[in-house]
C-alpha positions in Angstrom: 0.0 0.0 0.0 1.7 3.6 -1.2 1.7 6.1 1.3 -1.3 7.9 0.1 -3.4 4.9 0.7 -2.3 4.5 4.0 -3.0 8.4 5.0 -6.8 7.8 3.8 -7.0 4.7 5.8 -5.8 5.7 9.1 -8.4 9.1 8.1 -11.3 7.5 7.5 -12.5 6.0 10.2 -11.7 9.3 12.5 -14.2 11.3 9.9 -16.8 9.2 10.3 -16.7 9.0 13.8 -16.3 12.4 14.1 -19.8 12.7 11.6 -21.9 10.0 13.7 -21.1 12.2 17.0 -21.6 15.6 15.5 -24.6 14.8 13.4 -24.5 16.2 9.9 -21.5 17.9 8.9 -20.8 19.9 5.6 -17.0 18.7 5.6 -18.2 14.7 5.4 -20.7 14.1 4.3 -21.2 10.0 3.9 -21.2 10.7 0.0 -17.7 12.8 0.2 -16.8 9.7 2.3 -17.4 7.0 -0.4 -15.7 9.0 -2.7 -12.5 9.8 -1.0 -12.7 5.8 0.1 -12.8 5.2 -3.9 -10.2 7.3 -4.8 -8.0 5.4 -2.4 -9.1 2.4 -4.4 -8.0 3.7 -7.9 -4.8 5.1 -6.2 -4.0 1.5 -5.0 -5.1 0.5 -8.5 -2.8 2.8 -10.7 0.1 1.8 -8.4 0.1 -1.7 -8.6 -0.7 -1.1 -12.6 2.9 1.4 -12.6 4.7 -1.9 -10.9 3.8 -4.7 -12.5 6.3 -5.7 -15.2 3.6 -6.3 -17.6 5.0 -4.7 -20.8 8.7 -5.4 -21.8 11.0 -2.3 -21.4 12.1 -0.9 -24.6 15.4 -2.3 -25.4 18.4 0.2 -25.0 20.5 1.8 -28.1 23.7 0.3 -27.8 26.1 2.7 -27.4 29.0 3.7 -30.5 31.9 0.8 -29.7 31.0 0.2 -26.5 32.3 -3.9 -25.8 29.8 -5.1 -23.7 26.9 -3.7 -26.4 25.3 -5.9 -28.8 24.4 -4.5 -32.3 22.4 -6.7 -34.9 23.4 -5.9 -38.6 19.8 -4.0 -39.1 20.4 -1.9 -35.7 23.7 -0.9 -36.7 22.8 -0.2 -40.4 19.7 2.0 -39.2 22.1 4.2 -36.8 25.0 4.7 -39.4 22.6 5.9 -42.2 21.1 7.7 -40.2 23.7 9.2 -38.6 24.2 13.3 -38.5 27.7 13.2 -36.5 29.0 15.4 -39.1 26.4 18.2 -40.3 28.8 19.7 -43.0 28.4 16.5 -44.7 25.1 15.4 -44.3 23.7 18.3 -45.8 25.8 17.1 -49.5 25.8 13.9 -48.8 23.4 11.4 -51.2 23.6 8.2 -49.8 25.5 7.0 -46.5 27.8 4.4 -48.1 27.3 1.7 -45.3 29.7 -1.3 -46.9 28.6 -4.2 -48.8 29.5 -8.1 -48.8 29.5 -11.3 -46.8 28.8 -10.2 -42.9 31.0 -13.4 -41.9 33.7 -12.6 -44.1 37.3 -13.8 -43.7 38.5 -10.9 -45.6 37.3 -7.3 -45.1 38.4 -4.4 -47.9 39.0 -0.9 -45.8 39.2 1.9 -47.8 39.2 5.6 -47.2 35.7 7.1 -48.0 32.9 7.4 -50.8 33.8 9.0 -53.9 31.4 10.7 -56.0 30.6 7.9 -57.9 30.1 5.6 -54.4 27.5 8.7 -53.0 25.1 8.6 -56.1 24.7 4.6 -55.7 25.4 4.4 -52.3 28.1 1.7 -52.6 31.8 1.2 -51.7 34.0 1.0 -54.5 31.9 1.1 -58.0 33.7 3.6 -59.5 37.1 2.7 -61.7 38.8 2.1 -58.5 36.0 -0.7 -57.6 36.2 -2.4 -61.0 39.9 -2.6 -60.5 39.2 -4.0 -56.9 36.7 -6.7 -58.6 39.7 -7.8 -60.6 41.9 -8.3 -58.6 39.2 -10.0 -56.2 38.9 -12.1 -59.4 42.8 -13.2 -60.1 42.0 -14.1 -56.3 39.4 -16.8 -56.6 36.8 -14.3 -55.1 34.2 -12.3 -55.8 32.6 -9.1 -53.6 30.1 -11.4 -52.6 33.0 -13.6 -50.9 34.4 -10.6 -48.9 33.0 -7.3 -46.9 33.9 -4.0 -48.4 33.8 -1.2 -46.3 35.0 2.6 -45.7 36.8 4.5 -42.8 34.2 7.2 -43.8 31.1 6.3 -44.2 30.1 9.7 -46.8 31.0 11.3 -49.1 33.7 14.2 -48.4 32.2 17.3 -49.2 33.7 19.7 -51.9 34.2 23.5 -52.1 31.1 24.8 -54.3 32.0 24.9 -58.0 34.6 22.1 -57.7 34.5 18.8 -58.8 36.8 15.5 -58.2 37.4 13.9 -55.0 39.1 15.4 -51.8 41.1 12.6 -48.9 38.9 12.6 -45.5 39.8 14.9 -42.7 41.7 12.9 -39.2 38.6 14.7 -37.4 36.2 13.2 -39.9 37.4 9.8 -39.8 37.6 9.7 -36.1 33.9 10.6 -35.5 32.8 7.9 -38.5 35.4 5.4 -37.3 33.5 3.4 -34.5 31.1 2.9 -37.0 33.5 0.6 -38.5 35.0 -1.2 -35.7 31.3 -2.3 -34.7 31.1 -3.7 -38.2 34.5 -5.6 -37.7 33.4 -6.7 -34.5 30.0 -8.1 -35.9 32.0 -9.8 -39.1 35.0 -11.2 -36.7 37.5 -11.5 -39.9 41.0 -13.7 -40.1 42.6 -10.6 -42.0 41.9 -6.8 -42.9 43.4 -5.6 -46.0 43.6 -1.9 -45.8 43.4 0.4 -49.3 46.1 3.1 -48.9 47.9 5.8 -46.6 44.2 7.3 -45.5 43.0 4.1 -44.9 45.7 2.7 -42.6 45.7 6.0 -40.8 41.9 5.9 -40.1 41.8 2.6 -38.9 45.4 2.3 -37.3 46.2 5.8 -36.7 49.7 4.7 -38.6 51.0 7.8 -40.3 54.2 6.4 -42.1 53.9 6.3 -46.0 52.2 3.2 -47.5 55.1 2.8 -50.0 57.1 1.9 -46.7 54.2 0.2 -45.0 53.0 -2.1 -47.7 54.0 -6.1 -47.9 54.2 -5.7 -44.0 52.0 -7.3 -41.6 50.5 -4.3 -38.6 47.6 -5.5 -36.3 44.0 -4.5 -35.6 42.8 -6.0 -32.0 44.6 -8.6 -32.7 43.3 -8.9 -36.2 46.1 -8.6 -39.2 46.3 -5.9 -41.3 48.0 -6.0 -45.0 48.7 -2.2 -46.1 48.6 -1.8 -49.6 48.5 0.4 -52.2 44.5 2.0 -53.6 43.6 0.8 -56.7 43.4 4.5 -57.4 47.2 4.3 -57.5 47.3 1.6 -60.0 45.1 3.7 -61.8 47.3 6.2 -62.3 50.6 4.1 -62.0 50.1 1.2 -64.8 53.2 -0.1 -64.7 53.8 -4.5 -64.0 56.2 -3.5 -61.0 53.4 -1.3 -59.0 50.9 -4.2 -59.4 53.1 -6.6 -59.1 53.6 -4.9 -55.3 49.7 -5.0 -55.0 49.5 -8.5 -56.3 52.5 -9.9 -54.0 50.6 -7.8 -50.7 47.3 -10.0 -51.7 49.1 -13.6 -52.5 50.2 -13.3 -48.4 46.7 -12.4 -47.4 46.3 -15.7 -49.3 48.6 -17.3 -48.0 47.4 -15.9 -44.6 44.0 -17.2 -45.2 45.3 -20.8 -46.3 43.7 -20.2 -49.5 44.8 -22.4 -52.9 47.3 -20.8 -54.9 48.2 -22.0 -58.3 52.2 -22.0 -59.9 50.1 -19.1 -62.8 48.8 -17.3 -59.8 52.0 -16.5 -58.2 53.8 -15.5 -61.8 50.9 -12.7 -62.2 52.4 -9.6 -63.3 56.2 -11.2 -62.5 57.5 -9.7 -66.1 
């Protein structure tokens, strides 16, 4: 019994004695009596309706990286495209480029963040740097559907007005998208992280050294590997066998890391 119950208890029973000796009284009356004794019923009612466990609490939002939270896939999709951590791009971004793939994946593709080609479909990686990725997913034995492809940033860097092209993420911008990403690492659990260039390995591993001296080497993530290599973007604009021959050696030890098959052809590509 709440303590408003209990006050109209140990009060009524003085009132009406108080009535029956006095005769009629304007202050109770027998009908203000019933209905203060009935309002001490609903009271009792409402309170026992406030503690009974009837209805499940709603389930908490788990907090940004937090180890003891548990995301689903949906949860954590719904929260990162709807995020508005950064305002400056949320008002020019298109899509939020959330990551694509297998969400048990051995492997997982880092890259840097959406370019513009990535913002319109909303995609990691469909732009000529993707198809180049595709291939060499391909000379691989995989496809996109085998791995998880993801950014550091999960939109679009925004642009000056009047400017076109593609500018690298900001350290500020990466560090307020980043936990987005190491929930999705968490979720997929992979053997090995490949990571797509200079801005990548510095979003993810805070690793500022040049990827031309980082590159072939194995860093870690939580205790996941990491292969640094170069962005297909650089192949792009460096064509030559020797640069993907770098690219192609970085990926035969993620192979090799991953005890996948590789054929006596596979390890001569781009060798002359």
């Amino acid at each position: 019994m709440d303590s408003f119950s209990k006050s109209v208890a140990a009060t009524l029973p003085l009132l009406r004695r108080i009535r029956d000796q006095l005769g009629s009284s304007p202050m109770a009356s027998a009908a203000a009596l019933d209905r203060v004794a009935a309002s001490a019923r609903d009271s009792r009612s409402v309170s026992r309706r406030m503690v009974t466990p009837d209805a499940p609490a709603p389930a908490p939002v788990a907090p940004v990286s937090d180890p003891d939270a548990t995301w689903t896939w949906e949860a954590l999709e719904q929260a990162v495209t709807t995020c508005t951590k950064c305002p400056h791009l949320v008002v020019s971004r298109k899509h939020v480029v959330f990551g694509v793939g297998r969400r048990d994946a051995d492997l997982v593709f880092v890259g840097e963040a959406p370019g513009a080609d990535e913002d319109a479909e909303g995609e990691p990686f469909v732009g000529k740097a993707g198809e180049l990725l595709s291939k060499i997913l391909s000379a691989m034995n995989l496809t996109r559907d085998d791995v998880f492809i993801a950014n550091v940033l999960k939109c679009r860097p925004d642009m000056p007005p009047g400017t076109s092209g593609n500018r690298k993420p900001r350290a500020d911008e990466m560090a307020t998208c980043l936990p987005w990403l190491i929930e999705q690492i968490h979720l997929i659990q992979p053997r090995v992280i490949v990571a797509l260039g200079a801005t990548a390995v510095q979003g993810l591993l805070d690793e500022s050294r040049p990827i031309g001296a980082l590159r072939g080497n194995w860093l870690d993530y939580r205790n996941i590997p990491v292969m640094p290599t170069y962005h297909p973007a650089y192949l792009l604009r460096n064509q030559s066998n020797s640069e993907k021959r770098k690219v192609w050696e970085d990926m035969l030890a993620v192979m090799e890391r991953l005890e996948m098959p590789i054929s006596e052809k596979q390890r001569r590509f781009f060798s002359a």
